[in-house]
C-alpha positions as CSV (number, residue, x, y, z in Angstrom):
1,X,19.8,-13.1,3.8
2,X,18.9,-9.3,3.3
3,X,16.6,-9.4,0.2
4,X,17.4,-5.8,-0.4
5,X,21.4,-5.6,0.6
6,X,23.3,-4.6,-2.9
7,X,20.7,-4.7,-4.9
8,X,19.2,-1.6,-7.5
9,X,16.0,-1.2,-6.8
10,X,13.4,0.8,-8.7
11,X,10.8,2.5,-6.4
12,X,7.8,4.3,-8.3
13,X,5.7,6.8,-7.1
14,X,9.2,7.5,-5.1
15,X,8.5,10.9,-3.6
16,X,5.2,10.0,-1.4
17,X,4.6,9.1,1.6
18,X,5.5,5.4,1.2
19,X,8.4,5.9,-1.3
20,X,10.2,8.8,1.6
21,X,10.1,6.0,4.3
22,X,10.8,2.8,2.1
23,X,14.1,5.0,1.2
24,X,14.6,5.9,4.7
25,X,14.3,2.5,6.0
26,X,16.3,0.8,3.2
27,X,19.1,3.2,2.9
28,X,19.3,3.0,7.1
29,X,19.1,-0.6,7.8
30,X,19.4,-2.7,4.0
31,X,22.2,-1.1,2.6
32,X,21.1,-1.6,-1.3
33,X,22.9,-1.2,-4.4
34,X,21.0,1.9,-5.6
35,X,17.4,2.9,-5.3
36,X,16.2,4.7,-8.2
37,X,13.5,7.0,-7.5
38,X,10.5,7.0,-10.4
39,X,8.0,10.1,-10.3
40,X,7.0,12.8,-12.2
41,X,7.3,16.0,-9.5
42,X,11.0,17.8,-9.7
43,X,10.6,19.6,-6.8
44,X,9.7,17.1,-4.7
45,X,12.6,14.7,-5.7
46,X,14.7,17.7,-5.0
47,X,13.3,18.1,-1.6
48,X,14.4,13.9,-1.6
49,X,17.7,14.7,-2.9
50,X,18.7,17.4,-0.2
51,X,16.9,15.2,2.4
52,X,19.0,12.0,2.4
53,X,22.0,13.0,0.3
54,X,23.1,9.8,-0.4
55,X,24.4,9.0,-3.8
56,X,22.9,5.5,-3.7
57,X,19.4,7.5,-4.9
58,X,18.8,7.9,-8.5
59,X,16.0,10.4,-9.5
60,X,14.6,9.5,-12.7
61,X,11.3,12.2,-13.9
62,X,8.9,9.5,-15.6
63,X,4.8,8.5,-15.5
64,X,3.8,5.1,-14.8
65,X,1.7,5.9,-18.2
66,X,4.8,6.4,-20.2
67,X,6.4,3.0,-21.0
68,X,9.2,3.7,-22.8
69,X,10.3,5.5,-19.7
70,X,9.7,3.2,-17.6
71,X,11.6,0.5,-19.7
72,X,14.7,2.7,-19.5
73,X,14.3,3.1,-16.2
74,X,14.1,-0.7,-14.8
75,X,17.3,-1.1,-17.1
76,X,19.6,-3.1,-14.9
77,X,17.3,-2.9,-11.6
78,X,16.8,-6.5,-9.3
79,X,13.8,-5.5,-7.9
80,X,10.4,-3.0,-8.4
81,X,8.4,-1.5,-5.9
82,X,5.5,-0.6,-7.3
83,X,3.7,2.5,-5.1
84,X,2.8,4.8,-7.9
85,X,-1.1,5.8,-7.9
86,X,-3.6,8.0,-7.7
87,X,-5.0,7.4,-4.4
88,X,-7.2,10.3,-3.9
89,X,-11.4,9.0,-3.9
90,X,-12.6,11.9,-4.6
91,X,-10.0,12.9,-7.1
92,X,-10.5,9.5,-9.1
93,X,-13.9,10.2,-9.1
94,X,-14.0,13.4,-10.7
95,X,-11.2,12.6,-13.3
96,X,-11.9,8.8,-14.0
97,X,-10.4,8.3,-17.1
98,X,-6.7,9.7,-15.4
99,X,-7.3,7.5,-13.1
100,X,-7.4,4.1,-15.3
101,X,-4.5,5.8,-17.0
102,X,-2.7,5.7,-14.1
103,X,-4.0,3.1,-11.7
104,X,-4.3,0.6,-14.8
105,X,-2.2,1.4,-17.6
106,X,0.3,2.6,-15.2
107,X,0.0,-1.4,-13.5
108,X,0.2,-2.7,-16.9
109,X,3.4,-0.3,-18.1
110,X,4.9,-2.0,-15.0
111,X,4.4,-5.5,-15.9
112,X,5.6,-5.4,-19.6
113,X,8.9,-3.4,-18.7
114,X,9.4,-5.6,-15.9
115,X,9.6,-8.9,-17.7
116,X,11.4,-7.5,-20.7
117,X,13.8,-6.0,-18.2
118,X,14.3,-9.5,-16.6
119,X,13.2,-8.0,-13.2
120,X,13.5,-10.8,-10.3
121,X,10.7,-9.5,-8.4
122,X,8.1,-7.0,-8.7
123,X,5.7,-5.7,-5.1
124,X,2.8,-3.6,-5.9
125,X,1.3,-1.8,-3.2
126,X,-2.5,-2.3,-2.8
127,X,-5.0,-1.4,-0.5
128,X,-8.6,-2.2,1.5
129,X,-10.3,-0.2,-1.3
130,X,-9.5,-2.6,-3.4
131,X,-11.6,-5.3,-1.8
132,X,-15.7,-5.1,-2.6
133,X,-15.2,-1.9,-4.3
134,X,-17.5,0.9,-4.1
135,X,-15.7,3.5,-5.5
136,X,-13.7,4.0,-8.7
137,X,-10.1,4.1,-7.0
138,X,-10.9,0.6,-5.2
139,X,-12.1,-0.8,-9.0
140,X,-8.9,0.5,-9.9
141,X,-6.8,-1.1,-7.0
142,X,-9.1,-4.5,-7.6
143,X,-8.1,-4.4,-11.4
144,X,-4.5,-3.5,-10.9
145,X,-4.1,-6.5,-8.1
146,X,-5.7,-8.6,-10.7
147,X,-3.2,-7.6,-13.5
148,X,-0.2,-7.9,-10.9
149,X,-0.9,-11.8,-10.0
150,X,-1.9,-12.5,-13.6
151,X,1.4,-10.9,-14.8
152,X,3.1,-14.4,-13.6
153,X,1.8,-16.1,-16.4
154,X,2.9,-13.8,-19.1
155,X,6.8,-13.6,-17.6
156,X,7.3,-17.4,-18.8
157,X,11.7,-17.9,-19.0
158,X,12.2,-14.7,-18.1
159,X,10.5,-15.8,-14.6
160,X,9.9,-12.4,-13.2
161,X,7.7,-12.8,-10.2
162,X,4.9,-10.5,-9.4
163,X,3.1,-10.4,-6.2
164,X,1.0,-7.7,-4.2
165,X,0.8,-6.0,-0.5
166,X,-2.8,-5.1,0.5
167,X,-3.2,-3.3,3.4
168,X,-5.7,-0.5,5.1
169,X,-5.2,3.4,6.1
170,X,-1.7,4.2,6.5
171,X,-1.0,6.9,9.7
172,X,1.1,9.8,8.6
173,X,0.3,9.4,4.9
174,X,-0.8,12.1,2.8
175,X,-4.7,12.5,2.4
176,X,-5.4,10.9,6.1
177,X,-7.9,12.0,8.0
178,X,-6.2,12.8,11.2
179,X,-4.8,15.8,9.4
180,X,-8.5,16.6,8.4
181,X,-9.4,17.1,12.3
182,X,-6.4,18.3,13.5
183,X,-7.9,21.6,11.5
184,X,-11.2,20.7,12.4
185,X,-10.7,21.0,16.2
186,X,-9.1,25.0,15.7
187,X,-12.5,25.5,14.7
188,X,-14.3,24.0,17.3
189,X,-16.3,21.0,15.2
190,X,-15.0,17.7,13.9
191,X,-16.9,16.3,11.6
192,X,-17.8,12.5,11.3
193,X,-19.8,10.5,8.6
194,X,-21.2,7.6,11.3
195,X,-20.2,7.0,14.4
196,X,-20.3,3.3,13.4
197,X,-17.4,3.6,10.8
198,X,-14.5,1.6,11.6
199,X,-10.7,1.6,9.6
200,X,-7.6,-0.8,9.9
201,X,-4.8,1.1,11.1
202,X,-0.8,0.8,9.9
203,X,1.9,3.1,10.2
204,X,4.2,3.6,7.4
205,X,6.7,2.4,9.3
206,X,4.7,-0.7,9.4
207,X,3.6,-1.2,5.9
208,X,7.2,-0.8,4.5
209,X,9.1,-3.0,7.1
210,X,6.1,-5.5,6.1
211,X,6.5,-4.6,2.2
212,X,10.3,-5.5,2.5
213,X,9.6,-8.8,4.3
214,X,7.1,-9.7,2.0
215,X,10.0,-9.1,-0.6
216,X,11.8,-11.6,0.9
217,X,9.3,-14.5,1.0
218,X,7.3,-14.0,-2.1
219,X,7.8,-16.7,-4.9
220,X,5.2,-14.8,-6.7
221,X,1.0,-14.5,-7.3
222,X,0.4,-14.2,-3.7
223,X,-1.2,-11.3,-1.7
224,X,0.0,-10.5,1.0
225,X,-2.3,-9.0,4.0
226,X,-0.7,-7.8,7.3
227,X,-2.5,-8.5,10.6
228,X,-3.1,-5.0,11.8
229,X,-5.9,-3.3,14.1
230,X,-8.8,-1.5,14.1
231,X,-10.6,2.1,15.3
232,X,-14.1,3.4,15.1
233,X,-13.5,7.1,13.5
234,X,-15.2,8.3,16.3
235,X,-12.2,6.6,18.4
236,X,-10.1,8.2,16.8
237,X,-11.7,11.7,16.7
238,X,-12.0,11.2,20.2
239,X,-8.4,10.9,20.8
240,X,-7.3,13.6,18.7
241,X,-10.1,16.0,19.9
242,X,-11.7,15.3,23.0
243,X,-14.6,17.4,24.0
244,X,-15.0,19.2,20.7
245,X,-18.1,19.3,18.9
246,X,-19.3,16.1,16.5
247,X,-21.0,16.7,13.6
248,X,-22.5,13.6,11.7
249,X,-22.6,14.5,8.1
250,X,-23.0,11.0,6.9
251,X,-21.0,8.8,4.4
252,X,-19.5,10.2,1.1
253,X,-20.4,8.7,-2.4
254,X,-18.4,5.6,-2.4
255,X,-17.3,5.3,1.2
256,X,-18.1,2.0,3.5
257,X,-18.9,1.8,6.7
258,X,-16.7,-1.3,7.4
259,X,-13.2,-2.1,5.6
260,X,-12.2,-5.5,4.4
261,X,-9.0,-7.0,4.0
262,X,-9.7,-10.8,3.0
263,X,-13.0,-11.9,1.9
264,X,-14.7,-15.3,2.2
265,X,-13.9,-16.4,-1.3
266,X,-10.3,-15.6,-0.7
267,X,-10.0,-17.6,2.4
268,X,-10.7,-20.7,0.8
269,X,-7.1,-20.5,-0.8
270,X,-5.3,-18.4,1.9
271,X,-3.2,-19.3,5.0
272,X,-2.6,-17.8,8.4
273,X,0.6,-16.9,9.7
274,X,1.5,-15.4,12.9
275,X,2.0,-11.9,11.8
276,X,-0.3,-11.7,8.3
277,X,-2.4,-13.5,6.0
278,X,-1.7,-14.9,2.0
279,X,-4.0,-15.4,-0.1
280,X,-2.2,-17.8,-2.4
281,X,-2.8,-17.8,-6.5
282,X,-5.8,-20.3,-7.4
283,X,-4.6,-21.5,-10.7
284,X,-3.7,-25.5,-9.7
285,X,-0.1,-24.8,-11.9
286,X,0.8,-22.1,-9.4
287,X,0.6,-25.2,-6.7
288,X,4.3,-25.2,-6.8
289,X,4.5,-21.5,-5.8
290,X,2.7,-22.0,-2.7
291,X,4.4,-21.2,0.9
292,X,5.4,-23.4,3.4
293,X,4.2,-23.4,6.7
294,X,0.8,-21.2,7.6
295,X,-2.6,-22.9,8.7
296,X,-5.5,-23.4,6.1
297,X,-8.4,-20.4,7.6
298,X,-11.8,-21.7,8.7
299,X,-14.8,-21.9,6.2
300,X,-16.5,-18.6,5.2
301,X,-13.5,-16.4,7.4
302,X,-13.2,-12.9,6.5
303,X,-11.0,-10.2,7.9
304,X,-13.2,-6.8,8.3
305,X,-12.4,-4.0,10.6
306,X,-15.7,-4.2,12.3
307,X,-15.2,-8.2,13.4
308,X,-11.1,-7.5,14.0
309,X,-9.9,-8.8,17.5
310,X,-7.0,-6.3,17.4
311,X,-8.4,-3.1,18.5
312,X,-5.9,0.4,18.8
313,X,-6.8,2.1,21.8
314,X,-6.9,5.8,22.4
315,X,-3.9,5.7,24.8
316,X,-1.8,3.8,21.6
317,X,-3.2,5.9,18.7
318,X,-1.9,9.1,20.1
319,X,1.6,7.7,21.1
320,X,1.9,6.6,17.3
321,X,0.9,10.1,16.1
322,X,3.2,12.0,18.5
323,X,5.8,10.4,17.0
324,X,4.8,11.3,13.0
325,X,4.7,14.5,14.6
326,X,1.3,14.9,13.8
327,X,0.2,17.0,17.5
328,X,2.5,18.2,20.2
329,X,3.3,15.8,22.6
């Protein structure tokens, strides 16, 4: 059954990156109801509008912060996907309180106009950052995942079910790096923090197929992590400039070397499937929310893009960026 197929779907944070390809993809292959698409930029939901023109798209003009808006908005909707954030490190660094605004207020805004809505299910989008955080957007991400799986326990009769997608860099979103040194290399120097650095890599693609099936199975408080690979940056910088000049400027304030997507604590209550990982809710009355299927993970597993198995190759990486567009091919 098509989780999506006549259904009214809000989608927040609508005009990005994720939002343009979760319409794409829905609109193409799900046939929904209606998707209603929440954010606060005219111009780019006109650029939306003109793009598709399909009148199956709402545009709404709202913030995640207001949520009075959002409660009109979710009126009559089946389902939320939650993408809405600001996702920007060094933007979140230097305006911290608009990012708990956002990020956090925004996540809680969600999850009250969401239950009194009667929403069926609710999908936040998460990400790596979010795991150990060293830098205010991941505390943000962590906070918001947190408030997401706890939301379960405040939707009692209502029985709106929340659960999160946590996954790592996204290729063709806005503020990648592979944009970064496609400039670089017209000047004739990339530069690289450490050479040791190493991401998980998703395409958008990807992460909203994944999102959408993750629709599908969630019976809420799980989190759902995506087996994808890995690169060293210096892979990567490789591939998208060979022979041009490195220079090693070291690590940014709040930046890791390594990524993680599952720590060892979250192991002990997650299972393996074949194409991702869930890390299930710990609280013993969530038991009956738990999936079927999946293998228990070893003790003291963790998934980190140093120790991945999966590794993207030169040769793949630039076939997935050709088609994004993103060089000549």
């Amino acid at each position: 059954m098509d989780v999506l197929k006549d259904k009214t779907i809000l989608l927040t944070g609508g005009t990005g990156s994720f939002g343009n390809k979760f319409t794409e993809i829905a609109l193409t292959h799900h046939d929904p109801q209606a998707i209603r698409i929440f954010s606060r930029g005219e111009k780019k939901q006109l650029d939306m509008m003109t793009k598709f023109k399909d009148d199956r798209l709402r545009f709404f003009i709202g913030d995640v912060r207001d949520k009075e808006r959002l409660h009109r908005a979710m009126t009559n909707c089946d389902l939320v996907v939650h993408a809405a954030a600001l996702k920007q490190v060094p933007t979140c660094e230097y305006n911290p309180i608009e990012a708990v605004r956002t990020n956090i207020d925004g996540a809680i805004n969600v999850i009250d106009a969401a239950i009194d809505n009667g929403i069926d299910r609710v999908i936040a989008i998460s990400t790596d950052k979010a795991v150990h955080p060293v830098n205010l957007y991941g505390a943000t991400k962590m906070t918001a995942e947190k408030l997401f799986i706890q939301g379960n326990s405040y939707s009692g009769k209502v029985n709106t079910k929340f659960s999160c997608v946590r996954y790592g860099n996204v290729i063709g979103s806005r503020g990648s790096v592979i944009p970064l040194f496609l400039e670089q290399k017209k000047t004739g120097t990339i530069t690289i923090t450490d050479e040791k650095m190493t991401r998980f890599w998703i395409t958008l693609d990807q992460g909203v197929n994944f999102v959408i099936n993750c629709i599908g199975r969630m019976k809420g408080g799980e989190i759902f992590v995506p087996k994808i690979p890995s690169m060293k940056i210096k892979d990567l910088a490789d591939a998208i400039a060979p022979g041009v000049k490195r220079k090693i400027i070291g690590i940014r304030p709040g930046e890791k070397i390594h990524e993680i997507l599952l720590t060892e604590e979250e192991a002990s209550h997650a299972k393996e499937f074949k194409d991702s990982f869930v890390i299930e809710p710990e609280h013993p009355f969530w038991s009956s929310r738990h999936l079927t299927g999946g293998t228990c993970l070893p003790e003291n597993f963790r998934y980190m893009s140093n120790e991945n198995t999966h590794w993207l190759t030169k040769q793949q990486f630039m076939t997935v960026i050709k088609e994004f567009g993103c060089v000549e091919s």
